[in-house]
N, C-alpha and C positions, 0 to 999 in steps of 0.2 A: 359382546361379552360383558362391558360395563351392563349394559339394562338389563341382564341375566342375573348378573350377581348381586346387586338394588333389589329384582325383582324376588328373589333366592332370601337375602334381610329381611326383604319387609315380610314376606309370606312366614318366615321363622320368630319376628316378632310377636306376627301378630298370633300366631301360637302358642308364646310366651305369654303373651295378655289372656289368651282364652284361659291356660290353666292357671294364672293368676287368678282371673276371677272366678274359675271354678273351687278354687283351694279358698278363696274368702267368702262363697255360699257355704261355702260348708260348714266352715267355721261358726259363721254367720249362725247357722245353723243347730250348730253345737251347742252355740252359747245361748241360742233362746228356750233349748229343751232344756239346758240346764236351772237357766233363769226358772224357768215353768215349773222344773221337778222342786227347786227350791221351796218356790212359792206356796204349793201344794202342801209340801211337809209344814210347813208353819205353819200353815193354815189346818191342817188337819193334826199338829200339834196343839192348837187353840182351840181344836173344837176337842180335843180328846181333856184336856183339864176343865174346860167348861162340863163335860160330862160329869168327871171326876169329884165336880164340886172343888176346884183347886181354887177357885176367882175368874171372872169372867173380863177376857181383855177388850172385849167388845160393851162392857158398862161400866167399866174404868177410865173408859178414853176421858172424860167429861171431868174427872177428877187429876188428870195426869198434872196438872199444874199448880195442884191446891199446897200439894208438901213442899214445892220451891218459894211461894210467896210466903207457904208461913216462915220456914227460914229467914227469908230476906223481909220479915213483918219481926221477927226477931231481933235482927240485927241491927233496924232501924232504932228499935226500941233503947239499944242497947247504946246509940252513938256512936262517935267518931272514938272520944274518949276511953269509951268501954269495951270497944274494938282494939284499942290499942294496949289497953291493959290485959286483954285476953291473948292477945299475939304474946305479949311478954312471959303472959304465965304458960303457957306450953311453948314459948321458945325450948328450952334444956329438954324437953320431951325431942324436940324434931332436932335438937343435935347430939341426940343420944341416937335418933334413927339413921343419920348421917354415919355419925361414928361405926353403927352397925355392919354398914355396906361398907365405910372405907376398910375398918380389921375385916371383913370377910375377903373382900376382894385382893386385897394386898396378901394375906394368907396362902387364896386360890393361886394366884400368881406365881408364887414360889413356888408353892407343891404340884399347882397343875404342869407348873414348864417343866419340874426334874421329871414328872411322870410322862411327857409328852417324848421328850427326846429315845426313854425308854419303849415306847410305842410308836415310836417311826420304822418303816420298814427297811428304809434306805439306810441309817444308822445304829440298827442291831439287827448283828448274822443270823442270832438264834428265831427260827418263828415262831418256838413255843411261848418263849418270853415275850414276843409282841403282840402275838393272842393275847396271854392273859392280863396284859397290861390294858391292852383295850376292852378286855370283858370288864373290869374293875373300873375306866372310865364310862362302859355304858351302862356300869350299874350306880354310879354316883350320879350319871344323868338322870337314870328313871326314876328317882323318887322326887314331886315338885317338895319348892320346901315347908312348904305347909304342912306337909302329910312329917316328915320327916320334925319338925318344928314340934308337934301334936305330943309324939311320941318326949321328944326331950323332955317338953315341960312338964310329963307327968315323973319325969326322971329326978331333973334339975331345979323344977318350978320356977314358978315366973320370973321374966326377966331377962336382958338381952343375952345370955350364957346362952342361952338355948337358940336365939335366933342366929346369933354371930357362926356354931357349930352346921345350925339348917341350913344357912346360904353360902355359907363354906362348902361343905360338902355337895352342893348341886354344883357352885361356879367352880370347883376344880373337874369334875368331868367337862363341863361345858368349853371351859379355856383348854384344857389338856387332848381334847378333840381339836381347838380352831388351831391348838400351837403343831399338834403332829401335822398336823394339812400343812400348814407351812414349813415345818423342817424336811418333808417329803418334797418341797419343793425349792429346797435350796441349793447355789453349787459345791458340788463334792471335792472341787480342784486342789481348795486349801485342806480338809480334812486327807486327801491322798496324801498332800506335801506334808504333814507332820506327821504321818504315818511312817512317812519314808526313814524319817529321821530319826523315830525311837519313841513318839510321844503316845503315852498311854491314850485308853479310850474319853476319859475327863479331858484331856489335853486337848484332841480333837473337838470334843463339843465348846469348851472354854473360850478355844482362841479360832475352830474352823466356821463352829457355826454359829453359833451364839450370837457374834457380831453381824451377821447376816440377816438374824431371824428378830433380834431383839427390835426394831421399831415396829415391826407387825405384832411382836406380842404386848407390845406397851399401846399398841392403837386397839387390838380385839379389848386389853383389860380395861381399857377408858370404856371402851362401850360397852362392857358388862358394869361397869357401875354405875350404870343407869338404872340398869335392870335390877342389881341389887337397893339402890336406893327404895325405888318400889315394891320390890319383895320386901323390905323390912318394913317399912309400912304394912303392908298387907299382913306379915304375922303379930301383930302388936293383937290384932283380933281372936287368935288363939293364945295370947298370955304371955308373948314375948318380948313386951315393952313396948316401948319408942313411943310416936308418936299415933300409930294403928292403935293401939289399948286406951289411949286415950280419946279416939275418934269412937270405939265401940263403947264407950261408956256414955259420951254425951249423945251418941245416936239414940244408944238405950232411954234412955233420959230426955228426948227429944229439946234438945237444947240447941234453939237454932244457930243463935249469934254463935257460937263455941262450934260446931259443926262445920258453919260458915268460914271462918276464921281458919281451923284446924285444914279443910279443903284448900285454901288459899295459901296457906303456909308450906302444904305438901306441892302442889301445884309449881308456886316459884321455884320451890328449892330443886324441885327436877329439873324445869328450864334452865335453872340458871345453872343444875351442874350437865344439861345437854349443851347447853353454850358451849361452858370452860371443854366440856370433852372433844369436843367440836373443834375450838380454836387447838386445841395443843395435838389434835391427831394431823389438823393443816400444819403445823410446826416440824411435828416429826414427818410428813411426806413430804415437806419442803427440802431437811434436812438430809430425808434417806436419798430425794434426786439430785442431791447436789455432792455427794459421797460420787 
């Protein structure tokens, strides 16, 4: 009976193995036609602009490193000295782009979460109203803030009014989407218990869930101000300030050392605010497991 049931194991095992490795041929499989199909379109993208007369990537390769050394043939020129006085002089440029992302994000935050809790399905009876709450956050999503940005500054003209407005208005969809996902999945125990007891619908989110949902909305909004730090960089290039308007002006200008510099300024200052976001979202998941 034992060498029956052994024998019964191993014969089911090794079944187990067979469609194993049949499910990783396959796979196997999938990913090198896809690999393939990739390959193909780039390359029959490079040949379709070589037709085009767009630039030829194939008489390029040979120059691909000529615009980093003049840069850094620039910069050399320029010293240690000259390096440092150019950090200084767009210092206030990159903490005007800082500023940018913090008023935007901080913004988002408040209006994305009162707009979230309206668009959870678990915390409003009505479904019409959680439709349309959610068609209003996926139309704040679809416009990136560039395009959205473009339009201000023909409005507002240049200047960070127009960017603080463009990255606000994308990261309240964005946040007001991650905060519904997570009020959809909070317990409903204590919003029943002040229910019971007379407490209006604000009462219920104030005190059942709020406390609940608040270290996940304070860990999604650290990690959209990443995102926005570099979005407001990026629209300084369509006229929004910061320190992106000052990047397309010395690009313009092929001004290495200031390019160099400017690259380097933007670089830190997102590490260093991916750190801090970093260290304080371990803070608050240290904090929400010890709750």
């Amino acid at each position: 009976m034992a060498a029956r049931l052994a024998l019964a194991e191993a014969s089911r095992l090794a079944e187990i193995s067979q469609a194993y490795e049949c499910v990783a041929r396959r796979r196997t499989l999938y990913t090198a036609a896809l690999l393939g199909l990739g390959t193909l379109s780039i390359l029959g993208g490079l040949y379709v602009a070589d037709e085009a007369n767009s630039g030829s990537f194939w008489g390029g390769l040979d120059k691909f490193f000529d615009y980093p050394i003049e840069l850094l043939a620039g910069a050399y020129e320029k010293g240690l000295v000259g390096l440092f006085r150019l950090f200084l002089e767009y210092l206030p440029y990159l903490v005007e782009t800082v500023n940018i992302a913090l008023v935007s994000t901080v913004l988002a935050f408040f209006l994305g979460g009162a707009l979230s809790f309206v668009a959870s399905r678990n915390l409003v009876s009505n479904p019409l109203l959680v439709g349309v709450m959610r068609r209003v956050m996926d139309v704040f999503r679809a416009f990136p803030e560039i395009v959205i940005a473009l339009l201000l500054v023909l409005i507002f003209g240049s200047g960070p009014v127009a960017a603080v407005i463009a990255v606000t208005t994308h990261t309240i969809g964005a946040l007001a989407k991650q905060f519904s996902e997570v009020n959809e999945n909070c317990d409903l125990k204590a919003v029943e218990g002040i229910r019971s007891v007379g407490g209006t619908w604000l009462d219920q989110m104030r005190f059942g869930v709020l406390p609940q949902v608040l270290p996940n909305f304070l860990s999604y909004t650290l990690l959209r101000l990443e995102v926005n730090v570099r979005a407001s960089a990026i629209l300084g290039f369509v006229g929004a300030g910061g320190l992106g308007a000052e990047l397309k002006m010395v690009v313009d200008w092929n001004y290495g050392a200031d390019i160099l510099v400017i690259i380097f300024m933007l670089v830190a200052s997102i590490s260093f605010i991916d750190y801090l976001s970093g260290w304080l979202r371990q803070k608050l998941i240290g904090q929400t497991s010890q709750i």
